[in-house]
C-alpha positions in Angstrom: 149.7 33.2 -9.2 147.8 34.1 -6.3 150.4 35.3 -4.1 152.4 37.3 -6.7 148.5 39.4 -7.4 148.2 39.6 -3.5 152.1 41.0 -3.7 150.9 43.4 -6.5 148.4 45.0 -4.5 150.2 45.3 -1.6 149.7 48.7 -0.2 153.0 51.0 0.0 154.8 52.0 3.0 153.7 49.2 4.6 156.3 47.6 7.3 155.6 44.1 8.7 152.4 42.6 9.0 151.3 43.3 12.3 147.7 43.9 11.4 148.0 41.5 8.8 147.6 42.1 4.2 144.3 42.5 2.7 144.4 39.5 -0.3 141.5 40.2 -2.5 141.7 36.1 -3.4 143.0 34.7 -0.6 140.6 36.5 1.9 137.4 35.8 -0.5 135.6 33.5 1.5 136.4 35.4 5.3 134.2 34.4 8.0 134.8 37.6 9.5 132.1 40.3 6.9 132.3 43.4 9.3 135.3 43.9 8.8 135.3 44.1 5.2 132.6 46.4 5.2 133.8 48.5 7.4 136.7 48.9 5.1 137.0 52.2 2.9 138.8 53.7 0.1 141.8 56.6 0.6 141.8 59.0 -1.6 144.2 62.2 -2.1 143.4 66.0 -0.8 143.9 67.5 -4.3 140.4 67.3 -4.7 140.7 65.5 -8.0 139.5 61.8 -6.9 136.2 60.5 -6.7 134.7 58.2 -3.7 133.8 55.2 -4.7 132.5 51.9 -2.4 134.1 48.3 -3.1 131.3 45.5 -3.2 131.9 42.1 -2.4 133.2 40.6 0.4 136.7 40.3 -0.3 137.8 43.9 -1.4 140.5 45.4 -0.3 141.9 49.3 0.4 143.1 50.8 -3.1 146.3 53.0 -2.7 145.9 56.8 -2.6 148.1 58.5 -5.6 149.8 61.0 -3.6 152.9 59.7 -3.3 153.7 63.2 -1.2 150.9 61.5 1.6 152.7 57.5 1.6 153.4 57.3 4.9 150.0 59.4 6.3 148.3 57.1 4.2 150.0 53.9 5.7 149.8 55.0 9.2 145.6 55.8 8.4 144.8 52.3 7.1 146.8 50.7 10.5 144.3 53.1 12.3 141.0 52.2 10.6 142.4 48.1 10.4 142.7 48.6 14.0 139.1 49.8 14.5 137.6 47.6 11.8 133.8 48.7 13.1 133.9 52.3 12.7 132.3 54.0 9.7 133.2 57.1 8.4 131.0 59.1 10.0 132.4 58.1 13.4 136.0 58.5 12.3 134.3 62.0 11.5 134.1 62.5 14.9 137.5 61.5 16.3 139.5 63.6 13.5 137.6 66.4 14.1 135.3 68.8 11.5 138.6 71.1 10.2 140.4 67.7 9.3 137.4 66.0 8.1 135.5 69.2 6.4 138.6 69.7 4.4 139.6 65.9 3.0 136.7 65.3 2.0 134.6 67.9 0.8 135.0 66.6 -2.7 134.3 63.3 -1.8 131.3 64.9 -0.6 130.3 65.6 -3.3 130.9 63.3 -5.7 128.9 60.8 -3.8 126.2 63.1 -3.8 126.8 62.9 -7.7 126.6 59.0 -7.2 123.5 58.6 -4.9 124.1 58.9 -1.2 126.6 57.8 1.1 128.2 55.0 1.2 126.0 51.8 2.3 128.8 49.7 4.1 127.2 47.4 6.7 128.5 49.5 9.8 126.5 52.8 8.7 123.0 52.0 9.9 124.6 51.1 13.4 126.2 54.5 13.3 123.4 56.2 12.6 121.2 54.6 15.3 123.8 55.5 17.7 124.1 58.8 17.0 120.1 59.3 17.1 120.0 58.3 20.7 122.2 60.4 21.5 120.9 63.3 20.0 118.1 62.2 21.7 119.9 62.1 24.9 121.2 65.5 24.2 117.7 66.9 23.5 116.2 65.5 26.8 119.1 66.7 28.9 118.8 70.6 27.1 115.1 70.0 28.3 115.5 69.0 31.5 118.3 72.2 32.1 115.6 74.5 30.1 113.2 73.6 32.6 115.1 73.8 35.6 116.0 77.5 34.7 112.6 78.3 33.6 110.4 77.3 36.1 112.5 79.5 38.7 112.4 82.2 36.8 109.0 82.2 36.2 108.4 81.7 39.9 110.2 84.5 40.6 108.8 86.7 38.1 104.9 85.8 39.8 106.3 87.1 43.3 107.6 90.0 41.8 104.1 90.5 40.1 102.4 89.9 43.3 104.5 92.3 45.0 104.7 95.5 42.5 100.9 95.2 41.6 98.6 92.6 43.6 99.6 94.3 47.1 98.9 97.8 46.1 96.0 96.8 45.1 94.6 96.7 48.6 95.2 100.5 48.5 94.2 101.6 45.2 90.6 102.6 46.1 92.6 105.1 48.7 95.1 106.1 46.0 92.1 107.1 43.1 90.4 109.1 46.5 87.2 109.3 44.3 85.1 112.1 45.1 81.5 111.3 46.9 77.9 112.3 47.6 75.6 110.3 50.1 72.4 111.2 50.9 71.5 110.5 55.0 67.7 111.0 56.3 66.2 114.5 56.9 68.0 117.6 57.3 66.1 119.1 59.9 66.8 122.9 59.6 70.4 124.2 59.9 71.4 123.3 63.0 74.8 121.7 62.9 74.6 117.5 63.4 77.0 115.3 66.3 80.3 115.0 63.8 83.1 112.9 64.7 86.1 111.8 62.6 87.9 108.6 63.6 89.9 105.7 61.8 86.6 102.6 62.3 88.3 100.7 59.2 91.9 100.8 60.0 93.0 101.7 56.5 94.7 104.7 58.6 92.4 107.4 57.0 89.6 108.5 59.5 86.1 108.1 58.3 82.9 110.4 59.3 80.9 109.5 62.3 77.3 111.3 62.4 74.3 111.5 63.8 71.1 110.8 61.1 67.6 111.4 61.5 65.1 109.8 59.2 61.5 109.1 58.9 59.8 106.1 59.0 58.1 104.6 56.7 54.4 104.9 57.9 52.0 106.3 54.7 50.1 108.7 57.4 51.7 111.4 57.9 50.7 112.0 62.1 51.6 108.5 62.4 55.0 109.2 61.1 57.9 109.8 63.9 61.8 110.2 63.1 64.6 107.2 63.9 67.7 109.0 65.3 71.1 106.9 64.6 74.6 107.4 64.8 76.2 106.0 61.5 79.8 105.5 60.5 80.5 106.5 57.1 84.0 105.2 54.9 86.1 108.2 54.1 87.5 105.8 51.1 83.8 105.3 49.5 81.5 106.8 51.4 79.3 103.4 52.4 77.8 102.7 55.8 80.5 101.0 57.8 78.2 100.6 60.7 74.9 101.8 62.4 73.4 102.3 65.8 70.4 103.3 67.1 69.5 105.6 69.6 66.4 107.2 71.8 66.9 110.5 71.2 69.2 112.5 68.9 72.9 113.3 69.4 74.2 116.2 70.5 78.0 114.8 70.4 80.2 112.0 69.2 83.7 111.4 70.4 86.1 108.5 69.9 89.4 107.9 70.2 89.2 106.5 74.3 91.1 103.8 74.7 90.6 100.8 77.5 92.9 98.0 78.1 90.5 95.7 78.2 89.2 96.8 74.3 91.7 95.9 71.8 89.9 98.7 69.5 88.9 102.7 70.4 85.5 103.1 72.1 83.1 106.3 70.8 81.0 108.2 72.8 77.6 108.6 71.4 76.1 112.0 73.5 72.5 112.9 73.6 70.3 115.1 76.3 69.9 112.2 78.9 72.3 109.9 78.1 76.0 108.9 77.4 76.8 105.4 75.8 79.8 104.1 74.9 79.8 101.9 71.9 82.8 100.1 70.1 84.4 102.3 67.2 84.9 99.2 64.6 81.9 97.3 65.0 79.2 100.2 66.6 78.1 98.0 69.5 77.1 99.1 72.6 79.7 98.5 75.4 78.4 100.9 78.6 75.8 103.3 79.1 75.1 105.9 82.0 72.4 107.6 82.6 72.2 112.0 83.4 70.4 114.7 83.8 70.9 117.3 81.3 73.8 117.4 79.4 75.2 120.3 78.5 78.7 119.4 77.5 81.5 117.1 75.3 83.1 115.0 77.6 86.8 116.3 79.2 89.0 113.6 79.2 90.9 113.0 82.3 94.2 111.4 83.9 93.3 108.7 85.5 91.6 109.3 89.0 90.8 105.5 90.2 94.3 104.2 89.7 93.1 101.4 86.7 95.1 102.7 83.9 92.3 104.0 81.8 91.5 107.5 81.9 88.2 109.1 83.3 86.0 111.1 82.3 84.1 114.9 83.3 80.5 115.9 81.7 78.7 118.9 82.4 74.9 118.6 83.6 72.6 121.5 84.0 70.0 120.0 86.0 66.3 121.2 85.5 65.4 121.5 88.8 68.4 123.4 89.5 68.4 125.6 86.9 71.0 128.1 88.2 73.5 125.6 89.2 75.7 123.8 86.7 77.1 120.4 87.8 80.0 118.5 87.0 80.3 115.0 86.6 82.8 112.4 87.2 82.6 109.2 84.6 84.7 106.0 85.2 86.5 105.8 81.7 86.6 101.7 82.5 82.7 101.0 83.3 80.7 104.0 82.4 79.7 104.3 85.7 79.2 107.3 87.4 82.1 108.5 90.1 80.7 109.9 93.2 77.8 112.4 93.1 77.7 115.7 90.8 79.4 118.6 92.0 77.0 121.8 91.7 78.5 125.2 91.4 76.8 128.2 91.5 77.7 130.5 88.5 76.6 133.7 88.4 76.7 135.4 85.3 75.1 135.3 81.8 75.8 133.9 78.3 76.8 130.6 76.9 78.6 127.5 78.2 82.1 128.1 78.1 84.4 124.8 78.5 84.8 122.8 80.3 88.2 122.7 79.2 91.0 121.0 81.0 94.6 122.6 82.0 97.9 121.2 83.5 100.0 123.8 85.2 103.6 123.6 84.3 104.1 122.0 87.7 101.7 119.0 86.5 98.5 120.3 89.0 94.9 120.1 86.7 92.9 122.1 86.5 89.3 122.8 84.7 88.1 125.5 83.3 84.4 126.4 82.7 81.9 129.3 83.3 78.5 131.6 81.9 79.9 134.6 80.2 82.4 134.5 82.7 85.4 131.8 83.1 86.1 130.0 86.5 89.3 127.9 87.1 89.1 125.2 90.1 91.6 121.8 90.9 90.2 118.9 89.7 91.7 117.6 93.0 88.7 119.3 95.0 86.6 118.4 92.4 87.3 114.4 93.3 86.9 115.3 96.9 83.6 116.7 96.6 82.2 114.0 94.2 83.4 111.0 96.2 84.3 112.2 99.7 87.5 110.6 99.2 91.4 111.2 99.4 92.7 111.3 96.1 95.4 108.3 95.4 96.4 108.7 92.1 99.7 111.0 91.8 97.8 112.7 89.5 95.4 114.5 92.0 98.2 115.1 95.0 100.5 117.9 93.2 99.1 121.9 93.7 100.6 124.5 91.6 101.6 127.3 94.2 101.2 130.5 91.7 97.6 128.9 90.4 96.3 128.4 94.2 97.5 131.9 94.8 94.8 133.2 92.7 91.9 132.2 94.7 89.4 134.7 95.2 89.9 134.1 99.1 90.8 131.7 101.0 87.4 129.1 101.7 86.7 129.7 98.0 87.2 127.1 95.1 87.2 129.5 92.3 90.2 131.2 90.7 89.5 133.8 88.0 90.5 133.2 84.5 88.4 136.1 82.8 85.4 138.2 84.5 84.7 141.8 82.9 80.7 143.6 81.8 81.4 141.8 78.6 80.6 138.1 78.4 83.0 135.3 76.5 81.8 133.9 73.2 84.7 131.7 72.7 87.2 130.3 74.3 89.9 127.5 72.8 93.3 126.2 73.3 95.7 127.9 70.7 96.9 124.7 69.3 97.3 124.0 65.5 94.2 122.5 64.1 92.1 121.9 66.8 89.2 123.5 65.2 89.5 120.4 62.7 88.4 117.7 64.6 88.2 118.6 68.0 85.6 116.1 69.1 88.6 113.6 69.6 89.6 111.8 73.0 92.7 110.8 71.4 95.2 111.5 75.2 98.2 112.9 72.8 95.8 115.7 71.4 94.3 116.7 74.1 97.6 116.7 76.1 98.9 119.2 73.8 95.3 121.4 74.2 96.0 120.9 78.0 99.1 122.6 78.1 98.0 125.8 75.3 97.5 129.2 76.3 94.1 130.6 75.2 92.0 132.4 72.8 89.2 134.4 74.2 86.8 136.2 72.1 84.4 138.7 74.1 82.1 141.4 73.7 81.8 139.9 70.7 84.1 142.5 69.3 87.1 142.1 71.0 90.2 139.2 70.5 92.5 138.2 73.4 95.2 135.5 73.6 95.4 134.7 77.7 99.0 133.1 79.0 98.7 130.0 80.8 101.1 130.7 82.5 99.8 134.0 84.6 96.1 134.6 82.9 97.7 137.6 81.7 96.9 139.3 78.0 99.4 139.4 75.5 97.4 141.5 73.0 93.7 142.5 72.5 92.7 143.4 68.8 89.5 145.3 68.3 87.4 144.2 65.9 83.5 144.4 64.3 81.5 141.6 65.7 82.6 138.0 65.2 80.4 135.4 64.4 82.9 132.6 63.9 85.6 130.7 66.4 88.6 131.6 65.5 91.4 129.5 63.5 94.7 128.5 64.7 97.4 128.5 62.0 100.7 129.4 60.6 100.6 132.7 58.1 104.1 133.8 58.9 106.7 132.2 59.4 107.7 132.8 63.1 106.8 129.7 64.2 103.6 131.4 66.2 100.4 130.8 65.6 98.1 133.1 64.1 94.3 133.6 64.0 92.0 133.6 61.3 88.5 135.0 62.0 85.9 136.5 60.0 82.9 138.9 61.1 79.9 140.1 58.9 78.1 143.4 59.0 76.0 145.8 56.1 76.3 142.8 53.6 80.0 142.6 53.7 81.2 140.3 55.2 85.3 140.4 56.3 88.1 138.0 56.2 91.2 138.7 58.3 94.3 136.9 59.8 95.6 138.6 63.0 99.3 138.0 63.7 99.2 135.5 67.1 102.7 137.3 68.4 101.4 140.8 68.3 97.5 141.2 67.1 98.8 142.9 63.7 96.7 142.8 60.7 98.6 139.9 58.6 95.7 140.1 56.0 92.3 141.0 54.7 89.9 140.7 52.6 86.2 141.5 52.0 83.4 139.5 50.3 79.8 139.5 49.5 78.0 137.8 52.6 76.9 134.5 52.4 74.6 134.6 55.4 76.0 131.5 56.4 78.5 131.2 59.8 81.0 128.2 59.0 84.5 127.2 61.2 87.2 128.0 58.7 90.0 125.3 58.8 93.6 125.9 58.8 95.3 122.8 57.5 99.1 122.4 57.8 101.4 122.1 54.2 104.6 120.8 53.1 105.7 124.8 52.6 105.9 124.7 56.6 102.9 127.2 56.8 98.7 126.8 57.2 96.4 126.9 54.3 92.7 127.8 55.0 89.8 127.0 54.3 86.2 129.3 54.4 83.4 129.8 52.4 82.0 132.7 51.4 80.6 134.2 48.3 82.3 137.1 45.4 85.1 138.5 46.7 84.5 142.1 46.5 87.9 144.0 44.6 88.8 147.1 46.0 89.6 148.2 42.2 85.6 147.8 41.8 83.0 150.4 43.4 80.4 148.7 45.6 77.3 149.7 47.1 76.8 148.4 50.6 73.7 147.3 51.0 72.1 145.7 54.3 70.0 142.4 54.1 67.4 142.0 56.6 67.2 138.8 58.3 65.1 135.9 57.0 64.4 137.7 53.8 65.4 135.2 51.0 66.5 136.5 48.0 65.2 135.9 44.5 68.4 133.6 43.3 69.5 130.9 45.4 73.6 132.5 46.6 76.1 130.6 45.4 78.5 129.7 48.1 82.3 129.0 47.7 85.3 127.3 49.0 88.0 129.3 49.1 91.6 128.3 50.0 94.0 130.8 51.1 97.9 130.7 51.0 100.5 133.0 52.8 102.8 132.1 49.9 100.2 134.5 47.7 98.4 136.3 50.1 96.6 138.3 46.7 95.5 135.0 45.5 92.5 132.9 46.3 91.4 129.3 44.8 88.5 128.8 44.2 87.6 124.9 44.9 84.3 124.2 45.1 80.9 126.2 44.8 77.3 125.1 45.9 74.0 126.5 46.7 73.3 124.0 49.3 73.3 125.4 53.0 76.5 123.4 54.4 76.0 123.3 58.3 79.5 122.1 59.7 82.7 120.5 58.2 86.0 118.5 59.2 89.5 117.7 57.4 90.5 114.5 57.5 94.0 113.5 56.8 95.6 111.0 54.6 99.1 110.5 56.2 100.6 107.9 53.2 99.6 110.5 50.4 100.1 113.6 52.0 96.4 114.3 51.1 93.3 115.4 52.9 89.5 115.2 52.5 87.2 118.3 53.2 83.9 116.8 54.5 80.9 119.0 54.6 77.6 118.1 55.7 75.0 120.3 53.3 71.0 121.1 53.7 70.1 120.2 50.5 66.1 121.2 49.5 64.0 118.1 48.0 62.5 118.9 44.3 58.3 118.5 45.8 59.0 121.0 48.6 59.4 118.6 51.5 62.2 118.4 54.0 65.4 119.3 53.2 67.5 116.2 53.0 71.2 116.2 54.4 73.9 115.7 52.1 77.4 114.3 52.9 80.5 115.1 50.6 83.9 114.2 50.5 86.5 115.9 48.5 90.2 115.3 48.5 91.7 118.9 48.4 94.3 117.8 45.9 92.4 116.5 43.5 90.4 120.0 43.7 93.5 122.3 43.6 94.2 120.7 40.0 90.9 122.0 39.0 90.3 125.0 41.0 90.2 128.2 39.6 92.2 131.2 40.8 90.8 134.8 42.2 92.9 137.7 42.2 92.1 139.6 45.2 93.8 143.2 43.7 96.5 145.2 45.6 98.6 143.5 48.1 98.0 144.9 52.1 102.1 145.2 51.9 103.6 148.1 51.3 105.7 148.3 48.0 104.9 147.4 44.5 102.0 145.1 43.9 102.6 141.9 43.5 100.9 139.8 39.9 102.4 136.1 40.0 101.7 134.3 36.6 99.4 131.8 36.1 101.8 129.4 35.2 103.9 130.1 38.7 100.9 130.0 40.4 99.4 126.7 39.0 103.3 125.1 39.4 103.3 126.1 43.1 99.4 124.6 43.9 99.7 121.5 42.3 102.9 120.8 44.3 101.7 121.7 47.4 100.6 118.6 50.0 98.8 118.6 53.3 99.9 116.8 56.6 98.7 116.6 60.3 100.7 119.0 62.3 
């Protein structure tokens, strides 16, 4: 009975009994229970049966009733009788999702409609494998996330680093803040030692000046004044370093450079003494002692043969008042070189030079004088001082057509300029050297070594001398200059031009003479400041000079004025307003007004900011205290274009050209300004 019910229930399609018949009665009492749970039911894809579990351990695998699906169906239960331990959920896996998603998606959901899946013994096992590996896969997607995130981030902090951490070291020059600093006691007008010169090295030179303060004693005979040089930040305006001295400064130049010193020494001048000090740290380094200096130090090839060059001072001693003596100063020790060399000058008027020149054949000589201006070979020079044969190559070459021009034949002296009128000035016609020309940097004064000249005498009268034969291109007549003139480029002819002013009646005049021919190239007349300042001719990106003077109203010629003459030393009721002006050739009718003040500023400098195509005007100002004591001295800094976006713009009237008059827009004038940046030429 047994055996026909086992025949019964035998499933269709099957062929032989390789994997053996699943007897319901015969199979009851199986040792083997996994692999009767791991057994499950067959059902059609129509969708129509329901998924049911067989309990017990001897059930067996119902037939499907698709007969269309007999032989699938026979060859699936070999399959799962072959892998008796594998649940559903891992067949799941080997069928694939399509296969699997599509069989049994109403199984699905009928067991959901029964209670849950089905609980054969070989689920839980399943399910415990399959979280570990999840787990596994989680840990590994961790790992991978991490080892593509922490680069990332890495690299994303060096790029931070670089784009905003580094710059940072140069923001406080990018903002170029405007600043004030107070600095001891004016005392009067008289122009203080002002030097510009990189101390820092954040490549933007700083100010170098001499101070004078008080001291702090509360009786006023027992007080006496401290004289210091001190080195001021162009950045901030705070005291980089300090020194103090005997006596006050007449000078300060830096920018000489010894092999020994990795950094430029500064010479700190006074009356009786010249000391050489370290430009980073302010220290002394040398110091030599004179008699009467009257003079900036020349600097020199080198005359001792040790690589570093010398130096020439000029000494007026007292008990000699008539001759003038020139000095010879070891650029290495400080020492002195030799004895002074007196020369007899006859003549009358100011110190003129000295001022060095190299001949195009490479023969020095220097150039001094009273009133009048001498010429004579720094070779003989040497010879005198030191009684020796020059070594250096330097001092052995003559220039035949300079030697030529000896007065005769035993005398030392070759004339450069001597007429009834004395010299006021005299300067190298190089670009910018009214700037900052209290440098001993050897490229700059190379290029003033090699110049032709710019002689202003008779007070009235404007020269330009060729180096080459002393001779006089042009001479332009002119009311009486009070100011050295300015070297720059109006035109555009590649020459340099002069810009000058002179005062007289009130009025005081503004004009650029053209440097190839001693034309008028402009003009202009304003109220007078009674107040004689260096203008300064700084080089722009347009490939010509903008400068910069102060004075006060311009005076339109549309407008009537009265002319009125202002004796001297009477003060008038109002303090006078004083203002910066910058001219442009680009708009020769247009001024900008930068800055205006009523302190008394006593001298000025540009310093340049090569990385932003910027530059600082530095003034140093007489400012009166509030209870009527000494006037203190004030130092600015402004950076010119920050003060070009909020200067203010003065028509001038009528253009000097002939033709129609020229009335650029505000709009095209502004546009032009605000694009225009400054570099050293």
């Amino acid at each position: 009975m047994a055996a026909a019910l086992s025949r019964a229930l035998k499933l269709p399609g099957k062929k032989g009994s390789e994997l053996g018949e699943y007897d319901p009665l015969t199979q009851a009492d199986s040792e083997d229970e996994s692999e009767e749970d791991d057994l499950v039911l067959n059902y059609p894809r129509n969708g129509l049966g329901r998924d049911s579990c067989l309990g017990g351990r001897s059930g067996r695998l119902v037939v499907a009733n698709d007969e269309a699906q007999e032989d699938d169906e026979d060859d699936e239960v070999e399959w799962r009788e072959r892998l008796p331990s594998k649940c559903r959920q891992d067949r799941d896996n080997v069928k694939g999702p399509a296969y699997w998603g599509h069989r049994d998606s109403g199984r699905d959901r009928a067991g959901e409609d029964k209670g849950g899946p089905c609980p054969l013994g070989g689920t839980g096992l399943g399910v415990h494998s399959t979280e570990a590996e999840a787990k596994k896969l989680r840990m590994k997607n961790a790992i991978r996330s991490a080892l593509f995130l922490v680069p990332l981030v890495c690299a994303m902090l060096v790029v931070l680093l670089c784009a905003f951490l580094i710059p940072c070291q140069k923001g406080e020059l990018e903002k170029r803040p405007q600043w004030e600093r107070a600095l001891g006691d004016a005392g009067g007008v008289a122009p203080p030692a002002l030097a510009l010169w990189d101390v820092d090295g954040d490549s933007v030179e700083d100010v170098i000046l001499g101070v004078a303060e008080w001291t702090n004693d509360t009786r006023p005979t027992q007080r006496s004044k401290i004289y210091s040089a001190v080195a001021l930040s162009a950045v901030s305006g705070r005291v980089l370093w300090r020194n103090v001295l005997s006596e006050s400064m007449m000078y300060i130049q830096c920018g000489l450079q010894f092999s020994s010193q990795p950094s430029s020494v500064c010479l700190l001048i006074s009356k009786y003494v010249l000391t050489a000090v370290n430009g980073t740290t302010g220290k002394n380094l040398t110091s030599v002692q004179l008699k009467n200096i009257e003079s900036q130090a020349v600097l020199l090839p080198d005359l001792q043969g040790d690589s570093v060059p010398d130096l020439l001072i000029a000494t007026l001693p007292a008990d000699e008042a008539l001759d003038l003596s020139l000095t010879l100063i070891s650029g290495l020790t400080g020492a002195q070189l030799g004895l002074p060399v007196p020369f007899n000058l006859t003549g009358q008027g100011k110190l003129i030079g000295p001022l060095l020149h190299e001949t195009q054949k490479g023969a020095y000589y220097i150039l001094f004088g009273l009133g009048n201006v001498e010429a004579i070979s720094l070779r003989d020079i040497y010879i005198r001082a030191t009684g020796k044969i020059p070594m250096t190559q330097a001092l052995r070459i003559k220039d035949p057509k300079w030697e030529e021009l000896r007065k005769t034949n035993s005398s030392s002296f070759i004339d450069i300029y001597r007429g009834s009128e004395p010299v006021e000035f005299m300067l190298p016609l190089v670009a910018g050297f009214g700037n900052n020309r209290n440098s001993l940097d050897s490229v700059s004064n190379l290029n003033s070594s090699r110049s032709d000249w710019v002689l202003v005498y008779g007070s009235s009268k404007l020269s330009v001398l060729r180096q080459r034969d002393m001779r006089k291109k042009w001479t332009f007549n002119s009311p009486p200059i009070h100011s050295q003139p300015a070297p720059g480029h109006f035109n555009d002819d590649g020459i340099l031009d002069l810009f000058f002013q002179h005062s007289a009646n009130g009025i005081m005049q503004a004009q650029v003479v053209d440097g190839a021919t001693g034309h008028i190239l402009w003009s202009a007349e304003f109220v007078c400041p009674r107040l004689v300042l260096q203008t300064s001719a700084i080089y722009t990106s347009t490939g010509q000079s903008a400068f910069l003077f102060w004075a006060s109203e311009p005076i339109n010629v549309q407008k009537n004025v009265t002319k009125t003459t202002v004796a001297p030393g009477v003060a008038a009721a109002e303090p006078l307003i004083r203002k910066l002006f910058l001219l442009h050739p680009a708009y020769p009718t247009i001024l900008l007004e930068l800055t205006s003040t009523t302190d008394t500023t006593v001298t000025s400098a540009v310093s340049y900011e090569e990385h932003q195509k910027d530059a600082s005007y530095i003034t140093v100002s007489s400012r009166p205290t509030p209870d009527s004591g000494p006037s203190a001295r004030i130092v600015k800094s402004m950076s010119l274009r920050a003060a070009i976006t909020k200067g203010q713009i003065v028509r001038l009237g009528e253009s000097n050209k002939t033709g129609a008059q020229i009335k650029p827009g505000v709009f095209e004038v502004n546009k032009f300004f605000r694009r225009l940046s400054f570099r050293r030429q």
